[in-house]
C-alpha positions in Angstrom: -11.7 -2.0 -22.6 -13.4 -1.2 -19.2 -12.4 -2.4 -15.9 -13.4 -5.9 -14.7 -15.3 -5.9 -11.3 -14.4 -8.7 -9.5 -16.9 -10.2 -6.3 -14.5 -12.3 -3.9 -11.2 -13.1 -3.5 -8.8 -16.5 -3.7 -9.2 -18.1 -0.3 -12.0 -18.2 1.5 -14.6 -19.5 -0.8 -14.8 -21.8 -4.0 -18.5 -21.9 -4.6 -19.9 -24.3 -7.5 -23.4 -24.0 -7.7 -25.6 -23.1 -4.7 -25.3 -23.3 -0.9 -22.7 -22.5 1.6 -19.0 -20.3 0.5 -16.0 -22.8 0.9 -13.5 -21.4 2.9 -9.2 -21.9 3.1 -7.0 -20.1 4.3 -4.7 -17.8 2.1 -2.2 -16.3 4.5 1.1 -17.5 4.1 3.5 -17.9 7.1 5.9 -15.5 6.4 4.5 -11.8 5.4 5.8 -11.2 2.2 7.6 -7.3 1.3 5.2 -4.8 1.4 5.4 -2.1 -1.5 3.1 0.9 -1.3 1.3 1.6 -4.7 1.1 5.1 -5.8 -1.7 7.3 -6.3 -0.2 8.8 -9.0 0.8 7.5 -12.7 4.2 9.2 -12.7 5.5 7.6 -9.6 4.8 4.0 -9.9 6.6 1.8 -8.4 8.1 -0.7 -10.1 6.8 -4.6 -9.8 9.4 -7.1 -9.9 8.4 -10.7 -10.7 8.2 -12.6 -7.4 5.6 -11.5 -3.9 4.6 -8.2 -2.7 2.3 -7.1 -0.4 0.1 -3.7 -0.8 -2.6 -1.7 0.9 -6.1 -2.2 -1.1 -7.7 0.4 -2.8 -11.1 1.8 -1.7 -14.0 3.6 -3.0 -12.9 5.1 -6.6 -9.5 5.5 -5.4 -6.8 4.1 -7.9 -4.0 2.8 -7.4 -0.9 2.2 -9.9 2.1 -0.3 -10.3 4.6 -0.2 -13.3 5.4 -3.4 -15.0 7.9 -4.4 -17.2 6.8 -6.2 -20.1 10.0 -8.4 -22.5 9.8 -6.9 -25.9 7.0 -8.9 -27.7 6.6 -10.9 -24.7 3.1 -11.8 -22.6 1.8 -10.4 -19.6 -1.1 -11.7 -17.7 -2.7 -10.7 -14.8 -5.1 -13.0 -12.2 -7.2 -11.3 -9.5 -9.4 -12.3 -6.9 -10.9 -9.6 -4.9 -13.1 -7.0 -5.4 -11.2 -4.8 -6.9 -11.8 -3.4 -10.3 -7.9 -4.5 -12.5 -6.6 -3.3 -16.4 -3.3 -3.2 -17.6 -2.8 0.2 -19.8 0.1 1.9 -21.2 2.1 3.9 -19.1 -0.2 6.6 -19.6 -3.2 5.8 -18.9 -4.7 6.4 -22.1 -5.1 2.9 -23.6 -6.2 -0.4 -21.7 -4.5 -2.8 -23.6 -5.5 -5.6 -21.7 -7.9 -8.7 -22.7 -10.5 -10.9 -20.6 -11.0 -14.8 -20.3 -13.6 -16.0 -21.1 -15.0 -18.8 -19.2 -16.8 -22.1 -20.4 -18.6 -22.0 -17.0 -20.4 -19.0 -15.2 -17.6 -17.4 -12.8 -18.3 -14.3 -10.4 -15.7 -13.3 -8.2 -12.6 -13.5 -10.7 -10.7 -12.1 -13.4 -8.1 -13.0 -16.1 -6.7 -10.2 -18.1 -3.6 -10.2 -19.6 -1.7 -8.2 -23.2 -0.6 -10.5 -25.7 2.4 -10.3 -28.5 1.2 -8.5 -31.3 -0.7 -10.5 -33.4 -1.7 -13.2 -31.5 -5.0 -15.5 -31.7 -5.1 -15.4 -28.2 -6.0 -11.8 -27.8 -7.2 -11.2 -31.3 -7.4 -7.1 -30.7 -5.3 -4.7 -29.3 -4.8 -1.1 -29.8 -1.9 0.3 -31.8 -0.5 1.5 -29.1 -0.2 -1.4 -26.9 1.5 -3.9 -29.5 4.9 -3.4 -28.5 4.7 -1.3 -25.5 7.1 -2.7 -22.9 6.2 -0.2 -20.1 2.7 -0.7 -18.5 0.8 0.1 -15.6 -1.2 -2.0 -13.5 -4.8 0.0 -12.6 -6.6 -1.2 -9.3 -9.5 0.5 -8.5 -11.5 0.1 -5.3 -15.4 -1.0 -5.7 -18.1 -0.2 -3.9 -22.0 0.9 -4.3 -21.5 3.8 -5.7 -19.9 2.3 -8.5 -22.6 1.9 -11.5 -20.1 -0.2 -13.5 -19.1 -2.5 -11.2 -20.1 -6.2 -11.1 -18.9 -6.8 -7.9 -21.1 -8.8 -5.5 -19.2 -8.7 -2.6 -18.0 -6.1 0.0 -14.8 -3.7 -0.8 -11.6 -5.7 -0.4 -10.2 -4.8 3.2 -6.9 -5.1 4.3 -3.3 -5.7 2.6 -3.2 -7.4 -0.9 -0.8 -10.3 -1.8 0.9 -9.4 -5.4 2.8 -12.1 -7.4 4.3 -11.4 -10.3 6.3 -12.8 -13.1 7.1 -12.5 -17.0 7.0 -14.1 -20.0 9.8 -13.7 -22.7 8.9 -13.2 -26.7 9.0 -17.0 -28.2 11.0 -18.3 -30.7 8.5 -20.3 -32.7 4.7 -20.6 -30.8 3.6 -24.0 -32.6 0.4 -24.8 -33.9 -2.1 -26.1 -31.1 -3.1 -29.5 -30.0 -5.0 -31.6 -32.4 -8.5 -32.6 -31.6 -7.7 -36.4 -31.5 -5.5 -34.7 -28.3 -7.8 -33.1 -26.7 -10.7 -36.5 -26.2 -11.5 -36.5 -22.5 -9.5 -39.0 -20.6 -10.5 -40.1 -16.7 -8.2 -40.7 -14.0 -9.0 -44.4 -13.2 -10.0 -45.1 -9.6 -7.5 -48.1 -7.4 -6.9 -49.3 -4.4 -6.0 -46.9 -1.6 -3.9 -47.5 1.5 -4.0 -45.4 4.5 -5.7 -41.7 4.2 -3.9 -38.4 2.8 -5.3 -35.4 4.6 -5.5 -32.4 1.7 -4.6 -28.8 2.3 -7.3 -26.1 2.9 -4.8 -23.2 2.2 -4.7 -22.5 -1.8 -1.0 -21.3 -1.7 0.0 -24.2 0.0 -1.5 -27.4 -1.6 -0.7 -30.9 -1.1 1.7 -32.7 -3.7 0.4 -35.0 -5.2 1.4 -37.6 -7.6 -0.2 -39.7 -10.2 -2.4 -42.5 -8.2 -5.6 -42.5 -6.2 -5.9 -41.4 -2.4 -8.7 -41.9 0.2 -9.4 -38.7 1.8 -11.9 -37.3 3.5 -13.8 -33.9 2.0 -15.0 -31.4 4.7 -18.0 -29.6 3.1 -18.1 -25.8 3.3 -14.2 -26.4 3.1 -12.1 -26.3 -0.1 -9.3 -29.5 -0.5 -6.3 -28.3 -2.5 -3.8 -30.2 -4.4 -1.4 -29.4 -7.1 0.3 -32.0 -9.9 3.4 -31.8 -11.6 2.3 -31.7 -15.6 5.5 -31.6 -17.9 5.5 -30.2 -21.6 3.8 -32.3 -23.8 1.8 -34.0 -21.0 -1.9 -34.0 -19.7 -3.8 -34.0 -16.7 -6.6 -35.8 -15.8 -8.5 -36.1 -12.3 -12.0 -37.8 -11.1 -13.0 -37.2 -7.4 -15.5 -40.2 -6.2 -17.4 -39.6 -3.6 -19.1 -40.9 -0.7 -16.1 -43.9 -1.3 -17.3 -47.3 -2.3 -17.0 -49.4 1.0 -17.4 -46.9 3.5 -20.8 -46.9 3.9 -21.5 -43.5 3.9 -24.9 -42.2 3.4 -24.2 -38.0 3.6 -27.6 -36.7 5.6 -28.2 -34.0 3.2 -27.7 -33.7 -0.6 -24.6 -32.2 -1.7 -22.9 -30.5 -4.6 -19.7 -32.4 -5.1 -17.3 -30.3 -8.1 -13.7 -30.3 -8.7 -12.1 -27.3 -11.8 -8.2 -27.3 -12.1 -6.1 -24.2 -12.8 -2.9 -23.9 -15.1 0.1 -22.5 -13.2 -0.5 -18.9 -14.3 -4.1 -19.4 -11.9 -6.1 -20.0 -15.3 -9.0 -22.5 -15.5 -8.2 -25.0 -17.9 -10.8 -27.9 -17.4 -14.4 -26.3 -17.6 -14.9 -27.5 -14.5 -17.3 -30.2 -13.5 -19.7 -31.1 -10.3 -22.1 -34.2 -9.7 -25.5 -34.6 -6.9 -24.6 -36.4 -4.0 -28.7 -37.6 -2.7 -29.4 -37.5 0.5 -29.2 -40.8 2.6 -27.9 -42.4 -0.7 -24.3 -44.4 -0.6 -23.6 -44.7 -4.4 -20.8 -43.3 -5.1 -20.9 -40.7 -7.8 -17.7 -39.4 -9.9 -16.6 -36.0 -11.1 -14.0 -35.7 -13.8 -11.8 -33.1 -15.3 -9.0 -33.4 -18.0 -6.9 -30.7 -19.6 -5.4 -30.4 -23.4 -1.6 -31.9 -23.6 0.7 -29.0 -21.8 1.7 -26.8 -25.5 2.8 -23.4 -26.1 1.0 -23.1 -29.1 -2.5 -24.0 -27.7 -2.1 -19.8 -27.3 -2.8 -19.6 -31.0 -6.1 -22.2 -31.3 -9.2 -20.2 -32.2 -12.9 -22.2 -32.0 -12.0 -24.3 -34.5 -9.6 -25.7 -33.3 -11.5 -27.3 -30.1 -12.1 -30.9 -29.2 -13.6 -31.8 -25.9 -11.8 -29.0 -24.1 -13.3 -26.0 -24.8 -11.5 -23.3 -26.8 -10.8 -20.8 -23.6 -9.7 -23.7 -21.3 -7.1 -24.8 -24.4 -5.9 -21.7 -24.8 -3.6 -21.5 -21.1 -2.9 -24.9 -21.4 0.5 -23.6 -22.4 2.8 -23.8 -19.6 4.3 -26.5 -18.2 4.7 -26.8 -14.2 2.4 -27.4 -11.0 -1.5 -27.9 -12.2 -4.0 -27.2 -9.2 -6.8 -28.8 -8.7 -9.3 -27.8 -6.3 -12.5 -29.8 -5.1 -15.3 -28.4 -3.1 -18.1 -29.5 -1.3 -21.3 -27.9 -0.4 -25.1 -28.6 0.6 -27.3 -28.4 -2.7 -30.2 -26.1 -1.7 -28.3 -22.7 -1.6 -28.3 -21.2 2.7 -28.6 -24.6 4.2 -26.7 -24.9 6.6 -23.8 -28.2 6.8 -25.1 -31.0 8.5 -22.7 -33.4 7.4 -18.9 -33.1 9.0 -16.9 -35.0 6.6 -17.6 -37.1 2.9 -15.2 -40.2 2.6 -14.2 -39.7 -1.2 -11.7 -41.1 -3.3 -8.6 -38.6 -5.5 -7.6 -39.8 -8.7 -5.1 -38.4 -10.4 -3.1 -39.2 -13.7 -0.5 -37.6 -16.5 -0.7 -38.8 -19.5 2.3 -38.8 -21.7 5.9 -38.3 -22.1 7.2 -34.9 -21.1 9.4 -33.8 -23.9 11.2 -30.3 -24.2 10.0 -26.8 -23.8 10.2 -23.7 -26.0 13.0 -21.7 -27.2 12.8 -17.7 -25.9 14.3 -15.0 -27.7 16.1 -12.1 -26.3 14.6 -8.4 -26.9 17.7 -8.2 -29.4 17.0 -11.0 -31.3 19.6 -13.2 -29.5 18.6 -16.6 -28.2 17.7 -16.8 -24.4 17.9 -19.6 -22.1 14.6 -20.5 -20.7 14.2 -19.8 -16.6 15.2 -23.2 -14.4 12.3 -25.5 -14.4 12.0 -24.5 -10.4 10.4 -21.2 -11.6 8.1 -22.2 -13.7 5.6 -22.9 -11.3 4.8 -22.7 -7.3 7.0 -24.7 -5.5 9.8 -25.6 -7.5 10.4 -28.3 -9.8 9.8 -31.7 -7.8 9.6 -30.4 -4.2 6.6 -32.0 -1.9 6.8 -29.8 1.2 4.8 -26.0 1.5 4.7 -23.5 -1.6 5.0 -20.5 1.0 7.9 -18.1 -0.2 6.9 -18.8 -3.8 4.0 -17.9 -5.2 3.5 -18.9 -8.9 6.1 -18.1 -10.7 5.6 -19.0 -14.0 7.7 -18.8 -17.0 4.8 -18.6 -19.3 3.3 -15.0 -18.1 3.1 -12.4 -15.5 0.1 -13.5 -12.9 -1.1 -10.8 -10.5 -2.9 -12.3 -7.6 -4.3 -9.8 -5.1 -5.8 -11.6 -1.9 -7.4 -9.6 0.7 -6.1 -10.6 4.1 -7.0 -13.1 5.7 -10.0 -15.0 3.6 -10.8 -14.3 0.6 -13.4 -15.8 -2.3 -13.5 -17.3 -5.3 -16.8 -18.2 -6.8 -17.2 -20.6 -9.1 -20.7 -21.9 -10.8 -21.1 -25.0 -12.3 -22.3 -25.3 -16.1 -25.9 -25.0 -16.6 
């Protein structure tokens, strides 16, 4: 399977649709280890789960970290950059990594990841790889010269953030959600008092809970928040914007679109963006809704689809902090923002009871306790203050994000 070319990074740009890159910042406050990748398959040092921080690759230079994957377990790998990522056997010889595939039109971004043998979710992978515990992570620089890359974007510059974490084998995956699960549900819109002010910085959201908030959207800038979503449980989100009662006519059109993420960094709504006319005050709504949080969505094929799509149900199969991230941008793409803020209005819910999680099992055979809830996700288990110091840790895989310091972009289109 070739490399993946990816065009931006996480951080400084969500873009949905035309116009102007959406930037955050990415940078946590405290510099995270660095670890210096090798040149060199033989040496490569080895990742433990948890936050590193690396030089980036350049031209066709690769660079090469060794992972640790549980016996029978799942690995998967998130990367925003452009940087070309596989995962391959120790050698080199076979990529035994998959790719998502997307509902929506994505540039800038890449989901790989290696699968238990015999899994739905990744329905090939070579003989080698099936129950290959030691793996390499490949990053390859990309530039011009580069035939095979995709990447739209300059040559990732600077140090890379690398977070990392593991999935053990399970004990019994389940069968996925049912259809009559998966119906799309909308967050309901109330009554707000006062105004919450939403991050910009995508490893540092803003808690939320289930409710509505008024807030104000900055266009050309992302607004972050992330929602605690048990096992068993569902999101669902609607952004209305400009807010009924405030009046607010925006003095250009505008793209308004909100996707939400798994903990592991996967897309798991489809995504999904409204017009905002120009000089109109009706407010219009964007929606999103995930399938019910279930380890065995892993194993649903097309079939097994209702009004999520089949990629999106697929990572809906960890429980722990959901992110949702809404974006605002002028319609006609290289206008330039004329409007300084959009009064809109957050909605969230979860739906359902959360019940318990999976059993794991031990490369022996032996039972093994799941991880504390506090790393299943960024953040910890009910905590409201930053996320900095833990990046994603997620019971369900191992996530790989590498951002290029300082701002980095993810591009996002909305459905044609």
């Amino acid at each position: 399977m070739r490399f993946r070319a990816l065009a931006a990074a996480l951080g400084a740009a969500v873009l949905l649709g035309s116009g102007v890159p959406a930037s955050a910042e990415t940078q946590p406050s405290t510099t995270p280890p660095s670890i210096k990748l090798s040149t060199a398959r033989g040496d490569a040092p080895q990742l433990q789960p948890g936050l590193h921080q690396t030089t980036a690759p350049t031209g066709q230079t690769e660079h090469y970290a060794a992972i640790t994957r549980p016996k029978e377990g799942s690995v998967t790998v998130a990367i925003f950059g452009s940087v070309n990522a596989e995962i391959t056997t120790k050698d080199g010889e076979s990529d035994c990594s998959s790719d998502v595939s997307l509902n929506n039109d994505v540039t800038g971004y890449t989901f790989v990841y290696v699968d238990p043998p015999n899994s739905e979710r990744q329905s090939y992978q070579p003989d080698k790889c099936a129950y290959a515990t030691d793996l390499l992570l490949v990053l390859k620089g990309s530039d011009d010269s580069d035939s095979s890359s995709s990447s739209s974007s300059e040559p990732a510059k600077g140090p890379l953030q690398i977070a990392v974490t593991v999935e053990p084998k399970l004990e019994k995956v389940g069968s996925p959600s049912p259809k009559d699960q998966q119906k799309d549900i909308t967050a309901p819109s109330k009554s707000t008092d006062g105004q919450t002010t939403l991050s910009d910085k995508l490893i540092e959201p803003t808690t939320l809970a289930p409710g509505s908030y008024a807030v104000d959207l900055k266009p050309g800038k992302l607004a972050v928040a992330r929602v605690r979503v048990g096992w068993g449980q569902r999101l669902a989100a609607s952004v209305d914007a400009p807010r009924n009662g405030s009046n607010f006519a925006p003095p250009q059109s505008l793209d308004l679109a909100v996707v939400a993420f798994s903990p592991q960094w996967a897309p798991v709504d489809g995504s999904d963006s409204t017009y905002l006319y120009k000089e109109e005050s009706t407010e219009k709504k964007a929606t999103i809704s995930t399938a019910p949080v279930n380890p065995g969505n892993r194993q649903a094929s097309y079939d097994d689809a209702g009004d999520v799509g089949s990629n999106d149900l697929t990572w809906t199969t960890v429980a722990g902090w959901y992110y949702l991230v809404v974006r605002v941008s002028p319609s006609e793409e290289g206008e330039k923002v004329t409007t300084d803020k959009l009064p809109a209005r957050v909605n969230i819910a979860v739906e359902g009871s959360a019940s318990d999680g999976p059993a794991y099992v031990a490369a022996d055979g032996s039972a093994q306790a799941a991880p504390p809830a506090n790393e299943m996700s960024q953040g910890g288990e009910t905590g409201s203050g930053s996320s900095t110091g833990t990046i994603l840790r997620v019971v369900g895989s191992v996530l790989v994000i590498a951002v290029a310091a300082g701002v980095v972009t993810l591009l996002l289109r909305r459905r044609a």
